[in-house]
C-alpha positions in Angstrom: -20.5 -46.8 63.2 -21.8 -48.0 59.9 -23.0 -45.1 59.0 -19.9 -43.0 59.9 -18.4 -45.3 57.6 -20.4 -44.2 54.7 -19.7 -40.4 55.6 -16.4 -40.9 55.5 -15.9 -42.9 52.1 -18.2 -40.5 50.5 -16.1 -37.6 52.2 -13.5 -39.7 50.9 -14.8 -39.8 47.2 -15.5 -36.3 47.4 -12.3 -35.3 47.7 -10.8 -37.9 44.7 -13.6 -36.0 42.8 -12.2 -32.8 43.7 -9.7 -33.5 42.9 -9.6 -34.8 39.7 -11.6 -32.6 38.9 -9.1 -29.6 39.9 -6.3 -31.5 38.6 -8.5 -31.7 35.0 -9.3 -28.1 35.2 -5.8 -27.3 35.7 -4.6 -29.5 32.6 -7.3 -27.9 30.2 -6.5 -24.5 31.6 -3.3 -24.2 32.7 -1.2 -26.9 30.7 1.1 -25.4 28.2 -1.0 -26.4 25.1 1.6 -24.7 21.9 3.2 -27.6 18.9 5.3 -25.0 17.2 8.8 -24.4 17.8 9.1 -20.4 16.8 8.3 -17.7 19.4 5.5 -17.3 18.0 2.6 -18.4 15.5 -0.1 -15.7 13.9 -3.7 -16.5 13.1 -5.7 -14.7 10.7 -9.5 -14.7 11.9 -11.5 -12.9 9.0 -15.3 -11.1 9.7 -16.7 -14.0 8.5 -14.8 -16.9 10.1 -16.8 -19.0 12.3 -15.5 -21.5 15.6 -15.0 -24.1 12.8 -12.5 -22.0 10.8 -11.0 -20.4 13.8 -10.2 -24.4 15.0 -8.7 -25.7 11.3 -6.3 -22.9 11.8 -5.3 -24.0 15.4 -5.2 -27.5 15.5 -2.0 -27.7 13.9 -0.4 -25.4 16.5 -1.5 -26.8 19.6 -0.6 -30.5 21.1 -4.5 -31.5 21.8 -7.0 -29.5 19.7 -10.1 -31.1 22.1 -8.8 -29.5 25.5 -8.9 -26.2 23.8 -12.4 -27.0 22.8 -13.6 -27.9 26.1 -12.1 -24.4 27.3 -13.0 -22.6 24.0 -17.1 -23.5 24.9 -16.8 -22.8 28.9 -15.7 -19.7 28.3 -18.4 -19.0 25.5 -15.1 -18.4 22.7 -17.1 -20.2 20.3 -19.7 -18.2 19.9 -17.9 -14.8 20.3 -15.4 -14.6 17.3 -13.6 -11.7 16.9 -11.6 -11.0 13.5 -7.6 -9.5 13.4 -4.3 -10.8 13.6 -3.6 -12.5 17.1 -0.5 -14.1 18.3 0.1 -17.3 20.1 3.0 -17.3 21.7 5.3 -20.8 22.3 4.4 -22.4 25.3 1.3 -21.0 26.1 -2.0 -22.6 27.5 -5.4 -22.6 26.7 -6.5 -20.4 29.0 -3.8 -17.5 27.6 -4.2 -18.6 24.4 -8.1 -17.9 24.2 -7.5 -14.3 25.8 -5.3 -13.5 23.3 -7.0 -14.7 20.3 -10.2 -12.7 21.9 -9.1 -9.4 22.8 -5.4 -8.7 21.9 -5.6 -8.0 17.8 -2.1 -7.1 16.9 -1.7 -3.9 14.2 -0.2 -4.9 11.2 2.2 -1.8 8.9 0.3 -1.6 5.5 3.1 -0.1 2.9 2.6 1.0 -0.9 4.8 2.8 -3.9 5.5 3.0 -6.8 2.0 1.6 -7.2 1.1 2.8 -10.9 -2.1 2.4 -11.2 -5.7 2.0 -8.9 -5.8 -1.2 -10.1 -2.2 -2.1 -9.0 -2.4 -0.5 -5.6 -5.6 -2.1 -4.7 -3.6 -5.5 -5.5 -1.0 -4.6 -3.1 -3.4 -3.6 -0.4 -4.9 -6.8 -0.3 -1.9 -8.8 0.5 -1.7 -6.8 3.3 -5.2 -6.7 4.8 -8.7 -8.5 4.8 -10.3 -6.5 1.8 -9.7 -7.9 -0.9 -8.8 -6.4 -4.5 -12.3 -6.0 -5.9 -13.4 -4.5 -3.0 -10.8 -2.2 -2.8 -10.7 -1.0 -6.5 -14.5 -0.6 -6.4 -14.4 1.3 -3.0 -11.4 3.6 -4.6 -13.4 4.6 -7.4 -16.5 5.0 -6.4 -18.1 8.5 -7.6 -19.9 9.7 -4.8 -16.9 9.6 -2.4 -14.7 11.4 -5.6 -17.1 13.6 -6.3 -17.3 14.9 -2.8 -13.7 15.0 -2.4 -12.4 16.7 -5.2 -11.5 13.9 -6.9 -11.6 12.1 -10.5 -11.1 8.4 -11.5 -7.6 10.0 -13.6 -6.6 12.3 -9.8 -7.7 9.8 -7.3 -4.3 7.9 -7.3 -2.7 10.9 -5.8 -5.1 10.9 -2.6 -2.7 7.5 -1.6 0.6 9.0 -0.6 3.4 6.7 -0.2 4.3 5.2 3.3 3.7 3.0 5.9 0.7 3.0 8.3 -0.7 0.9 10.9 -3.4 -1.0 10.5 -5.5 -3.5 12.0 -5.6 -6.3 9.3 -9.4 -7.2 9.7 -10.1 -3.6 8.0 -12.2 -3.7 5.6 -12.2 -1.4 1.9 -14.5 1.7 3.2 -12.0 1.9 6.2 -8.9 1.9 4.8 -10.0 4.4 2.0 -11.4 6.8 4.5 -8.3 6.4 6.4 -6.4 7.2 3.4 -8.6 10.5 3.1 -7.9 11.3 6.4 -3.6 10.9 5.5 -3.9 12.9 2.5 -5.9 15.7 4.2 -2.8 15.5 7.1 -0.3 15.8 4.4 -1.9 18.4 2.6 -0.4 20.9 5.8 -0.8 24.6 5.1 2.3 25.3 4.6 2.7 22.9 1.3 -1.2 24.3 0.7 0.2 27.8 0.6 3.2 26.5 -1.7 0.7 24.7 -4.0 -0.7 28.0 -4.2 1.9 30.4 -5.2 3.4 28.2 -7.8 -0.5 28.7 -9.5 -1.5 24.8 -9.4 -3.8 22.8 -6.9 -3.2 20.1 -5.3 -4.4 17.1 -7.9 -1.9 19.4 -10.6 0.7 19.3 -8.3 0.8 15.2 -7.6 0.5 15.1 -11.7 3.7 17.0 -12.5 5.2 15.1 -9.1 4.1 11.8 -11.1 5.8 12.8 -14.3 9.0 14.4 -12.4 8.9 10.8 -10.4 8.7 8.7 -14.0 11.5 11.0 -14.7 13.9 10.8 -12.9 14.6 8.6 -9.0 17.5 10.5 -7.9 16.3 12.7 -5.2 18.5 15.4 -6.0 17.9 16.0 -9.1 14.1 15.9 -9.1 13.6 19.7 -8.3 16.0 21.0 -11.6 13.6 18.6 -13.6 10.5 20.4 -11.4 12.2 23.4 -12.2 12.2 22.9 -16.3 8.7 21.4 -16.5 7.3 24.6 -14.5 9.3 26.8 -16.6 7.9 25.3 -19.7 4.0 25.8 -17.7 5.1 29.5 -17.3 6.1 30.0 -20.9 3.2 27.9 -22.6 5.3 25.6 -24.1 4.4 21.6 -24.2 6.0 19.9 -21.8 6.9 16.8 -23.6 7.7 14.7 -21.0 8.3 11.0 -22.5 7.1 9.5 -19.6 3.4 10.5 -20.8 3.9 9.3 -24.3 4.4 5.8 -23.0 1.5 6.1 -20.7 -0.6 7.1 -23.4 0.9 4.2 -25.6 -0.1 1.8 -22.8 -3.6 2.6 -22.7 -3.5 0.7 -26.5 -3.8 -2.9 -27.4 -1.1 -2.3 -29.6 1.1 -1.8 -27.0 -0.3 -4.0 -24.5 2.4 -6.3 -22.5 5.2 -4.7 -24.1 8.2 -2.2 -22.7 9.0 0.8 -24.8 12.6 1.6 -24.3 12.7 4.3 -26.7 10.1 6.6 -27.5 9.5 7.7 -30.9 8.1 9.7 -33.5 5.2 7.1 -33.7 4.5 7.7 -30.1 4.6 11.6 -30.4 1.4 11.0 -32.7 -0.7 9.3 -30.2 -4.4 11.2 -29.7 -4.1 11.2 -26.2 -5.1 13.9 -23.8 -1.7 12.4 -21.7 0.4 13.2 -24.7 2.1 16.5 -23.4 4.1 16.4 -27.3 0.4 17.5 -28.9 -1.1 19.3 -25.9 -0.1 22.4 -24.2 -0.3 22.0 -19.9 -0.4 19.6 -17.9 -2.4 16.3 -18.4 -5.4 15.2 -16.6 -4.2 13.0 -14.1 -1.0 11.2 -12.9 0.7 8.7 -14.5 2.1 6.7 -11.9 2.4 7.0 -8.0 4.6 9.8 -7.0 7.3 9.3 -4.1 7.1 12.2 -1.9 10.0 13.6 -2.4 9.1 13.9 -6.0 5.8 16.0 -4.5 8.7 17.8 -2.6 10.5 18.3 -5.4 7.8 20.2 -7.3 6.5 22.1 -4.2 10.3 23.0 -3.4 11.0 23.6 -7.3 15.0 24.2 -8.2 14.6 28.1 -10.3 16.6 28.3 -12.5 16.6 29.0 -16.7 16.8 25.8 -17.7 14.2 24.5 -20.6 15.4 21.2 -21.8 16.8 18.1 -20.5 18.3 15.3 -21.8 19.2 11.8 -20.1 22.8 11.8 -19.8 24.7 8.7 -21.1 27.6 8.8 -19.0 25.6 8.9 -16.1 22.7 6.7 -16.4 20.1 7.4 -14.4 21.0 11.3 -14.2 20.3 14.4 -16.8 22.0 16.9 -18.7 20.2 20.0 -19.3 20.4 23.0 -21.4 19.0 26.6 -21.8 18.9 26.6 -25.4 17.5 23.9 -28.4 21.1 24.1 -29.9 22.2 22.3 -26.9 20.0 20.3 -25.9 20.0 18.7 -29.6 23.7 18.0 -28.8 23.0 16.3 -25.3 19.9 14.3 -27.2 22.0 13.3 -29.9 24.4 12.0 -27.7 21.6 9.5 -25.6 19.9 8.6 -28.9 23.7 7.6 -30.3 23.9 5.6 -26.5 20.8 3.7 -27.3 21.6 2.6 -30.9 24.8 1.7 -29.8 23.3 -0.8 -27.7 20.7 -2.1 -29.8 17.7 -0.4 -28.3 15.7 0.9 -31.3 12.0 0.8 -29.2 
């Protein structure tokens, strides 16, 4: 009988072990285990975050920190980090909360224009991924991949066109570059190939004049009569003289370093500059700025017409007169330059 007894009270204790056991397992697994009060909370693991940095980020979203520990090591989370964005959403528990962080990296939409330089874009990149700036800018330019490509230091802006893609944040410099390849060579269809082609220019000469067209002028409907007077002015052999290559020139000098020129003159027409387009004949050697596609468009679907000059007009900022003779287009400059003086802008 005694010993019947002592079956039963360990039997007994057994099943109090069980089951605080169970009822432990079920509050480290199952208990909703989120502090924040949005839907939903993002944490940014990078390549090289350890257990340590994944935990400093997620102890101030969750309600206990050392539950999600115990779970993190019994399901061997600590030593399997995987970088990416993951979500957590409110009211989660451990349990969901380590699948997620370990398998369900969310794609984030990476979006540049208007970038004007390498240097720039490779800034904006980096707010928007992993890589960071240095990596990028060193990754863009490096030689071998240009060299292999088709590309230059002064062309390889124009292998970035303008949009948004999906990314996964954790990517690193090579990755989105070769990605960025891989874009370009999609937008580079045959059929605006085959245009490239029968206006005489490749592709790198056709993102140039889309970057000066762009710097000219952002109303959509107007950029293809501007196309249409720079490639009449290719056709002809006359300079094209686009102010918007004086000032990049005049950029590229300390003298005009962290200023804005608002007026371009005479002064700037003398810059030695292979991007002043006032002393050489054809187009410069690379872009100027990041062209919007439908400034590419605009040059690929040119306006023809007999236009040669164009003016900015001052009744309609923004927009251009243009002219198919000098006598004209002296009258509709005139009437800018009298515009700009009348308000004070002189440079």
């Amino acid at each position: 009988m005694y010993i019947k007894k002592i079956i039963v009270a360990i039997a007994l204790l057994g099943l109090v072990a069980s089951a605080c056991f169970a009822y432990f397992v079920y509050n480290t697994m199952f208990n909703v285990n989120t502090a924040f009060n949005n839907d939903y909370a993002y944490v940014y693991i990078s390549s090289t975050d350890t257990y340590k940095d994944v935990r400093a980020q997620l102890e101030p979203l969750l309600l206990d920190i050392d539950k999600f520990d115990v779970l993190a090591k019994q399901k061997k989370y600590t030593s399997h980090i995987r970088p990416g964005k993951y979500a957590i959403a409110k009211g989660m528990n451990n349990n969901a909360i380590i699948n997620s962080i370990r398998s369900k990296n969310i794609p984030v939409k990476v979006s540049f224009n208007n970038q004007e330089t390498l240097e720039k874009l490779a800034g904006r990149i980096s707010k928007q991924i992993e890589a960071d700036s240095v990596s990028l800018l060193k990754t863009m330019k490096d030689s071998a991949f240009l060299n292999k490509n088709n590309f230059s230091v002064a062309t390889a802006l124009g292998m970035y066109i303008p949009n948004s893609y999906e990314f996964f944040w954790n990517t690193d410099a090579v990755k989105f570059r070769n990605r960025m390849l891989t874009e370009y060579n999609r937008f580079w269809n045959s059929t605006r190939t085959q245009k490239a082609k029968a206006l005489n220019l490749t592709k790198a000469q056709v993102l140039t004049l889309a970057s000066i067209v762009h710097e000219e002028s952002k109303q959509a409907t107007e950029q293809p009569r501007i196309a249409g007077v720079y490639l009449n002015r290719l056709r002809i052999g006359m300079p094209l003289q686009a102010d918007p290559t004086l000032k990049f020139a005049a950029y590229k000098l300390p003298k005009y370093k962290n200023t804005i020129i608002k007026r371009v003159l005479n002064v700037h027409k003398a810059i030695n500059s292979p991007y002043n387009t006032y002393k050489n004949i054809g187009l410069p050697p690379g872009l100027i700025a990041m062209p919007d596609v439908s400034a590419i468009h605009a040059v690929l679907n040119y306006e023809k017409h007999k236009y040669i000059y164009f003016a900015a007009d001052a009744k309609r900022i923004g927009f251009h007169k243009f002219a198919k003779t000098l006598t004209q287009h002296n009258i509709n400059a005139r009437s800018y330059h009298n515009y700009l003086s009348s308000h004070g802008i002189n440079k």
